[in-house]
C-alpha positions in Angstrom: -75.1 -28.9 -3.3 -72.4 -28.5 -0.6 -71.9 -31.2 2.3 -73.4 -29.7 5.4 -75.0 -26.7 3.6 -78.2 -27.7 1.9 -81.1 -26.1 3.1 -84.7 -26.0 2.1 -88.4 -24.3 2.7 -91.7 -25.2 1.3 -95.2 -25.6 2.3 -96.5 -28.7 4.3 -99.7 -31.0 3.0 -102.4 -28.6 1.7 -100.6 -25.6 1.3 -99.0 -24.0 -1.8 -95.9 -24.9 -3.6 -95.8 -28.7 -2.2 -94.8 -30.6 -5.5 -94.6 -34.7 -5.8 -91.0 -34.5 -6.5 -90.4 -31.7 -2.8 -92.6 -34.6 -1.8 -90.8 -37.8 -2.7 -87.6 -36.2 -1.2 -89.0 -35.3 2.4 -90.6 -38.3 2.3 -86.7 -39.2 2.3 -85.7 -37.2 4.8 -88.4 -38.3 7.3 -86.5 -41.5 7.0 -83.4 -39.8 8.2 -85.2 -37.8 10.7 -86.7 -41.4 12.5 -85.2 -42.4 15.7 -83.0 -39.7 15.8 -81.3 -38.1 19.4 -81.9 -34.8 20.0 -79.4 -32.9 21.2 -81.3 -30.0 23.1 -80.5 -29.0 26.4 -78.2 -32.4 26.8 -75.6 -31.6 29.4 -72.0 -32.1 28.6 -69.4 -32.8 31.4 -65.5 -33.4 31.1 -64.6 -36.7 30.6 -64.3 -38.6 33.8 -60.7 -38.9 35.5 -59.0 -36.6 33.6 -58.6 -33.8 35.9 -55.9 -36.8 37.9 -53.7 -37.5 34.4 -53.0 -33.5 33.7 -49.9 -32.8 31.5 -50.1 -36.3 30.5 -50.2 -38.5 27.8 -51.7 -41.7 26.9 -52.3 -42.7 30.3 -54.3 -45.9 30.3 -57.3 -46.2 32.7 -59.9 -48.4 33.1 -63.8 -47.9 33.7 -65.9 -49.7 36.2 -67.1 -51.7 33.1 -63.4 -53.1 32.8 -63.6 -50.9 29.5 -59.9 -50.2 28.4 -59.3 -46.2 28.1 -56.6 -44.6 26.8 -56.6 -40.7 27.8 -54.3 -37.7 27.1 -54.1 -34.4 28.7 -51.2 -33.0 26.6 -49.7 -33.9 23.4 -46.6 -36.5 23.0 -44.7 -33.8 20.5 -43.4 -30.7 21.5 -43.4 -27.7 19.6 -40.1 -28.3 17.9 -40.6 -31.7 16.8 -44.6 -31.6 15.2 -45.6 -32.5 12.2 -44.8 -30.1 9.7 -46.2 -29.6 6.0 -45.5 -27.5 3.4 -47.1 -24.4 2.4 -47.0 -24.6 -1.0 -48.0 -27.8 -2.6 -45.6 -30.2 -4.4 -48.2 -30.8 -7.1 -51.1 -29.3 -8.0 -53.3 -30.8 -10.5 -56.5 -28.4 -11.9 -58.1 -25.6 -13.7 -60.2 -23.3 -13.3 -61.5 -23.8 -17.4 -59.5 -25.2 -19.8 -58.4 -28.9 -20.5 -60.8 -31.0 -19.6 -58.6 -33.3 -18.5 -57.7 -31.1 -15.6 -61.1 -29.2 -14.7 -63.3 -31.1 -12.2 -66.9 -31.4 -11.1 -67.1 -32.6 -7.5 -64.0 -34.6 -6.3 -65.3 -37.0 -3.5 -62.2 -38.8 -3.1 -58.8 -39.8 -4.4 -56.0 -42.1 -3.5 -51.9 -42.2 -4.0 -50.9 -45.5 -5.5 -47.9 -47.4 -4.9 -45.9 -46.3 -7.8 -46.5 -42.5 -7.4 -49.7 -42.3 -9.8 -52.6 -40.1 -8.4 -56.3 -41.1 -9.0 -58.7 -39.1 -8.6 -62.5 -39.6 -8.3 -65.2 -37.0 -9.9 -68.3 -37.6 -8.9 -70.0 -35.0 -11.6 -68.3 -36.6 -14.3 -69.3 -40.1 -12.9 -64.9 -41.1 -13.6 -61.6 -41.7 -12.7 -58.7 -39.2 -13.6 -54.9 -40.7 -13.5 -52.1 -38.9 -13.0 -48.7 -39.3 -13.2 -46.1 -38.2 -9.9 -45.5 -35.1 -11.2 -49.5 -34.2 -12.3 -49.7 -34.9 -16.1 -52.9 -36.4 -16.8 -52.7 -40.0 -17.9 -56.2 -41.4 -18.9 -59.8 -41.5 -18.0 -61.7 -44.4 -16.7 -65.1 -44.5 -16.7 -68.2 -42.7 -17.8 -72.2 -41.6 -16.6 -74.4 -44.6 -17.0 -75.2 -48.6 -15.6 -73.2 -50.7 -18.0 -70.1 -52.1 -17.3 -67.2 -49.6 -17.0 -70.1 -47.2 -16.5 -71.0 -45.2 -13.1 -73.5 -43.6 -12.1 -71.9 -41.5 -8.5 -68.9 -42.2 -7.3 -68.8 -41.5 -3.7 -66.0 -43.0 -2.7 -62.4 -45.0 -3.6 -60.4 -47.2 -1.8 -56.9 -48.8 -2.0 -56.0 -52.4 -1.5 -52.5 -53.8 -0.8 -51.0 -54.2 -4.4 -52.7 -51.1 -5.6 -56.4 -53.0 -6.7 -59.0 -50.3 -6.7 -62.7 -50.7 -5.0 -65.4 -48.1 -6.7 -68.3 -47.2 -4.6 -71.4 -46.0 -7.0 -74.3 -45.8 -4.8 -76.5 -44.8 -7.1 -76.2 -47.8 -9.2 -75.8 -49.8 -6.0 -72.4 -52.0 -6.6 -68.7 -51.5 -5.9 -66.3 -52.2 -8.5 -62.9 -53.6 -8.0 -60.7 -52.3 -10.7 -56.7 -53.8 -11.2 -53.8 -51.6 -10.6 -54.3 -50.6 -14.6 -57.5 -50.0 -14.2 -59.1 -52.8 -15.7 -62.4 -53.8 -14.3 -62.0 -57.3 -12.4 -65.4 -57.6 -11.0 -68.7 -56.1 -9.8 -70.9 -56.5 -7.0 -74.4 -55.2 -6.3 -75.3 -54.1 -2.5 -78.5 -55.2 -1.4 -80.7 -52.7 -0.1 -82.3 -52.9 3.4 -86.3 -53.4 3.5 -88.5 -51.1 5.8 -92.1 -50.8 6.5 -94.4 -47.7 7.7 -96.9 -48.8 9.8 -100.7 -46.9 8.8 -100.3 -43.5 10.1 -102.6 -40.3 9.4 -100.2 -39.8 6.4 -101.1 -43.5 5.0 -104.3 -45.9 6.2 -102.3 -48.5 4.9 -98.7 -50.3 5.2 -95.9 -48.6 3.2 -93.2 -50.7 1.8 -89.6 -49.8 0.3 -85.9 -50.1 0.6 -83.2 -47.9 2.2 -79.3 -48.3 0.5 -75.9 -49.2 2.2 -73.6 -46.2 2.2 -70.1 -47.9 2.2 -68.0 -46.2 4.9 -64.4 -48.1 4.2 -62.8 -51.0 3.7 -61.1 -53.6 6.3 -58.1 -55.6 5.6 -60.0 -58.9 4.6 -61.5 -57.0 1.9 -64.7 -57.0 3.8 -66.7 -53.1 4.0 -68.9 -51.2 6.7 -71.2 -49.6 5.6 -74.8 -47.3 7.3 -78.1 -47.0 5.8 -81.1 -45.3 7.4 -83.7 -46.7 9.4 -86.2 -46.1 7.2 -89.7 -46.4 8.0 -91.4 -43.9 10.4 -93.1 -40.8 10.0 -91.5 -37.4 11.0 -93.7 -35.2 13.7 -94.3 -32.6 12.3 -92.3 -30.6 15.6 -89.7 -27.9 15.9 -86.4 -29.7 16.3 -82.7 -30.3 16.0 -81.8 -34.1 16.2 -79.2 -36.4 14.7 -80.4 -39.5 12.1 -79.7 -43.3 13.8 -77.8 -45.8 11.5 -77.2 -48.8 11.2 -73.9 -49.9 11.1 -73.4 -52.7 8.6 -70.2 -55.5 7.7 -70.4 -55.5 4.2 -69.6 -59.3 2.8 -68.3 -57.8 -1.0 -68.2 -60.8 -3.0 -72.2 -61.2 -2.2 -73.2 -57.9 -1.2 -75.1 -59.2 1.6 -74.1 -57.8 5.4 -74.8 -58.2 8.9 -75.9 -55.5 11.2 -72.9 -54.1 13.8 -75.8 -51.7 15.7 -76.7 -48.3 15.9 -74.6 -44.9 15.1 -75.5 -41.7 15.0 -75.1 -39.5 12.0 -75.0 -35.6 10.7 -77.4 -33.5 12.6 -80.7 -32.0 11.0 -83.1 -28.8 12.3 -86.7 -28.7 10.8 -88.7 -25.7 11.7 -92.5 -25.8 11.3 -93.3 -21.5 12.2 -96.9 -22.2 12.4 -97.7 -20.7 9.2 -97.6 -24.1 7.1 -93.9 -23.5 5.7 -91.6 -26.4 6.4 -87.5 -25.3 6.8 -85.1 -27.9 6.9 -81.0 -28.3 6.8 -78.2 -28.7 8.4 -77.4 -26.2 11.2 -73.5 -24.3 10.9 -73.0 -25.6 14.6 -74.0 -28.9 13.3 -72.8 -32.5 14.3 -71.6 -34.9 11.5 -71.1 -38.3 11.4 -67.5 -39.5 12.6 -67.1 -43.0 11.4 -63.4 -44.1 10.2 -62.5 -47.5 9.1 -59.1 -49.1 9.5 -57.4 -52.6 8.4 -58.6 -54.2 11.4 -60.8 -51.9 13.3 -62.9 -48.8 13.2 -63.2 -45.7 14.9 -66.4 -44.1 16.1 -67.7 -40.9 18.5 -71.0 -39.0 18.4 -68.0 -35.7 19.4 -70.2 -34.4 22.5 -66.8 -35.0 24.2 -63.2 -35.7 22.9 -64.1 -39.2 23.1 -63.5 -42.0 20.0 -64.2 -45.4 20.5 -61.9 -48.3 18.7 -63.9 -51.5 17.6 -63.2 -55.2 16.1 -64.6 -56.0 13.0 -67.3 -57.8 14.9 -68.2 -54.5 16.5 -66.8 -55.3 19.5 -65.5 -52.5 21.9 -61.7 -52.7 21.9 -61.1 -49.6 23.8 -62.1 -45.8 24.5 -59.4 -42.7 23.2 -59.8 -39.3 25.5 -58.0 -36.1 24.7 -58.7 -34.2 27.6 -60.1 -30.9 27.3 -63.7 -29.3 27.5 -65.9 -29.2 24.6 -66.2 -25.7 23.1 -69.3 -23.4 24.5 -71.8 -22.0 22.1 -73.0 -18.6 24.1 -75.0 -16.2 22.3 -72.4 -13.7 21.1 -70.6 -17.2 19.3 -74.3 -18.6 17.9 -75.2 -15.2 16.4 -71.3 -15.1 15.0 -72.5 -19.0 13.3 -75.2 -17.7 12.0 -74.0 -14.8 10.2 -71.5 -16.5 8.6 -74.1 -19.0 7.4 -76.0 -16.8 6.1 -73.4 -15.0 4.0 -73.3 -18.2 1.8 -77.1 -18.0 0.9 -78.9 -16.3 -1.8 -80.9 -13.4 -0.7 -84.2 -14.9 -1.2 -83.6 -17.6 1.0 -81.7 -15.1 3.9 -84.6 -14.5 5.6 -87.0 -18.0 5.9 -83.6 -19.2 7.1 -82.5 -16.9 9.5 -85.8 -17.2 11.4 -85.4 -21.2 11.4 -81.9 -20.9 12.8 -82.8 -18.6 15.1 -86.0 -20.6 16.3 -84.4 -24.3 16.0 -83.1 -25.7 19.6 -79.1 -26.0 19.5 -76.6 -28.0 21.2 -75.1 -26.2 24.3 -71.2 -27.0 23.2 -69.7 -27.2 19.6 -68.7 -30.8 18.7 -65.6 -32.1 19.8 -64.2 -33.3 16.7 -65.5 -33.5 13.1 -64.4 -36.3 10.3 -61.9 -39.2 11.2 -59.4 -40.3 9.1 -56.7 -43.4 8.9 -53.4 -42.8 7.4 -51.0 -45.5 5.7 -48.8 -45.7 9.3 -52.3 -46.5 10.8 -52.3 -42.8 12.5 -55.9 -41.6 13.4 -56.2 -38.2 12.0 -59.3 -36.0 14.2 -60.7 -32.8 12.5 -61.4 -30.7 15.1 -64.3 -28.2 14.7 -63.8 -24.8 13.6 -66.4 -22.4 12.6 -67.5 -21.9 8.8 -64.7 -20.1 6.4 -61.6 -21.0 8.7 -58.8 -23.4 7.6 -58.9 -27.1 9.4 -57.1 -27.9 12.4 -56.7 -31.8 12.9 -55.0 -33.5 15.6 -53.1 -36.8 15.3 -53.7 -39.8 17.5 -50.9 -43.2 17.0 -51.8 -46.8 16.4 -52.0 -46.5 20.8 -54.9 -43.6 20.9 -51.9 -41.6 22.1 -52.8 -37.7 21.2 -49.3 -36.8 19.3 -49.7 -33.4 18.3 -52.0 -31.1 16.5 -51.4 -29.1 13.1 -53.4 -26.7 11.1 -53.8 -27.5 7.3 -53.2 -24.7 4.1 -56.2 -22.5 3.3 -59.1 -24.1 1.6 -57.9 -28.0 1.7 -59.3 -31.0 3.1 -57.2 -34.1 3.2 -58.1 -37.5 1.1 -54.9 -39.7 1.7 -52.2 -39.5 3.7 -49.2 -42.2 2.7 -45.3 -41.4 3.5 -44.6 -38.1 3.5 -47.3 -37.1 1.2 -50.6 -35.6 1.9 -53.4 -35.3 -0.7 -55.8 -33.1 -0.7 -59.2 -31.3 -1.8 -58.7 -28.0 -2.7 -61.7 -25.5 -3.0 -61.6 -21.6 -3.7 -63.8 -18.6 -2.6 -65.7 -19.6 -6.1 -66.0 -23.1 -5.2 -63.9 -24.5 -7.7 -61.8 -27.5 -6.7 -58.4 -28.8 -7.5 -56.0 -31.4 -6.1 -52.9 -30.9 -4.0 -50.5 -32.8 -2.9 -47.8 -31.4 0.0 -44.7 -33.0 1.7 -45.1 -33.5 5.9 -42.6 -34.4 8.0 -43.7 -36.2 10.7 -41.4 -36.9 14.1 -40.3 -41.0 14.0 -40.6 -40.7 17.9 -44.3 -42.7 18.1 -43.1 -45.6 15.8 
């Protein structure tokens, strides 16, 4: 299953083809679907003030809230002195068959260590590849399962100063911290988060059950954020394009206890009831995503209907708003018909048509998002993934430690960065046949924002 591209169709209570297990999940994904926003019709309008800063950059303002706002109508760098990176990678590490030391499943994340190594986390193989500066596979840590030294997903890996490791496995609910060699130090289980249905015409009586933490980063003190779903209510069975509500969580790792931070807003969903009992459901191509990044002493967080990010304390406290300046992208017919099509050319023919009619029937968004993922670099530089459409190569832009908007560079075909430290950037790599690899390349970046 590919992030952002899982669709399904089946047939609602009483009709044909609704198994417990279809049953279970969309039970699941009614969890998702409660208290979300919908996005339909929502008018968009440049960010306010702008039009008096034009051509410049990191100007800060203030709103009638006393709200600090950085804003930036052009970037810092010119075109002579951006950020530059390679076109070929320094190292590439992965086959397409062969060793299996160097094929992988699903690589969710990865990290550069201190002393050059590379590690590398594969969530289909439930382990941890190591790798040397120049790519030559060191060892394998790990393995599928709940005992110690054993994982069951790893969804995500994080870097402490002095290289100690912190292993996310959802599925088995715990993070793992791991010493630079890779020894297990400790483990940690997450509590999960308890919700109740009220009786509804689905149930005449109170349903029960928990909801997980999905760990989102790491702060400085060692403490995590982390969402989970407000689980709990009952999906209408409606027409609609919304976004899921989460709650945003400070994650106390040595207990695994945390304290709700508030409500965010997640990837966006469609579900299409045609009238004939089917049930479509996804992620539309046009679709919002949730743009959460965590920091050593802050996070970041937008719901992209403008170029707008807010920077929080730990405590969730608004530290300030970062603008880039421009309008958000219009989705007119002759560019929603252009989404579509490309969508559709990653889908098996049986499913083409059920899902062209959904798309075509869902409500959408009046303006592409503004930006996509958020990511923190070494130097503390915010890194924005703008959006592009489906099948084109990334464009991120780079915002300093300030919210300044520095400059704005477009990444190799088929990568998606992981880490950035130094002059080094790691990536994800995927091919037209979906195989994935990792890639490291050399940037320069101008010294002029330190």
């Amino acid at each position: 299953m590919h992030e952002g591209r899982f669709m399904g169709t089946m047939r609602s209570r009483g009709g044909r083809g609704y198994s417990p297990r279809i049953a279970i999940f969309l039970s699941a994904v009614g969890a998702l679907f409660s208290g979300s926003q919908n996005l339909s019709g929502q008018s968009i309008d440049r960010p306010a003030r702008c039009e008096a800063i034009e051509g410049a950059v990191g100007v800060a303002l203030m709103d009638s809230a006393g709200t600090k706002i950085i804003a930036s109508a052009t970037p810092a760098w010119t075109d002579s002195e951006s950020i530059r990176i390679d076109s070929k990678p320094a190292i590439a590490i992965g086959v397409t068959h062969g060793d299996p030391a160097y094929e992988f499943g699903e690589v969710t994340a990865a990290v550069l260590m201190s002393d050059g190594r590379i590690v590398v986390a594969d969530a289909q193989g439930a382990e941890l590849k190591v790798y040397d500066s120049s790519g030559r596979h060191l060892r394998t840590v790990g393995r599928s399962g709940s005992g110690p030294g054993e994982y069951r997903r790893i969804s995500a890996l994080y870097r402490t100063h002095g290289d100690t490791l912190f292993v996310v496995d959802p599925q088995n609910q715990r993070i793992t911290r791991l010493s630079p060699a890779l020894e297990t130090l400790s483990t940690t289980v997450l509590q999960s988060i308890p919700w109740v249905r009220p009786p509804s015409s689905y149930a005449s009586q109170p349903l029960r059950g928990y909801v997980a933490l999905q760990v989102k980063g790491m702060l400085d003190d060692g403490s995590l954020l982390a969402t989970n779903a407000r689980g709990g209510a009952q999906t209408p069975e409606v027409t609609n394009a919304s976004r899921d509500t989460l709650v945003l969580r400070h994650v106390d790792p040595r207990l695994g206890t945390s304290d709700s931070l508030g409500q965010v807003v997640g990837k966006q969903w469609f579900q299409f009831f045609p009238g004939d009992g089917s049930f479509t459901f996804g992620h539309p191509p046009w679709g919002y995503v949730e743009s959460l990044a965590v920091a050593r002493n802050r996070y970041y967080y937008g719901t992209a209907e403008t170029f707008e990010i807010e920077e929080h304390s730990p405590d969730g406290s608004l530290v300030r708003l970062i603008r880039v300046c421009e309008k958000p992208s219009v989705i007119d017919k002759r560019r929603l018909d252009d989404l579509i099509e490309r969508y559709l050319r990653e889908l098996p023919p049986e499913a083409l048509r059920s899902q062209e009619t959904a798309l075509r029937g869902i409500p959408h968004p009046p303006t592409a998002p503004a930006y996509l993922r958020l990511l923190v670099d070494r130097a503390e530089r915010l890194w924005v993934q703008r959006y592009t459409a489906p099948g084109m190569n990334e464009l991120w832009r780079l915002l300093d430690r300030e919210g300044r908007w520095l400059g704005t560079v477009q990444l190799p075909d088929g990568i998606s960065p992981l880490d950035v430290a130094g002059d080094q950037l790691l990536a994800r790599h995927t091919d037209e046949l979906d195989v994935q690899t990792i890639r490291v390349f050399r940037i320069s970046i101008p010294v002029r924002d330190k």
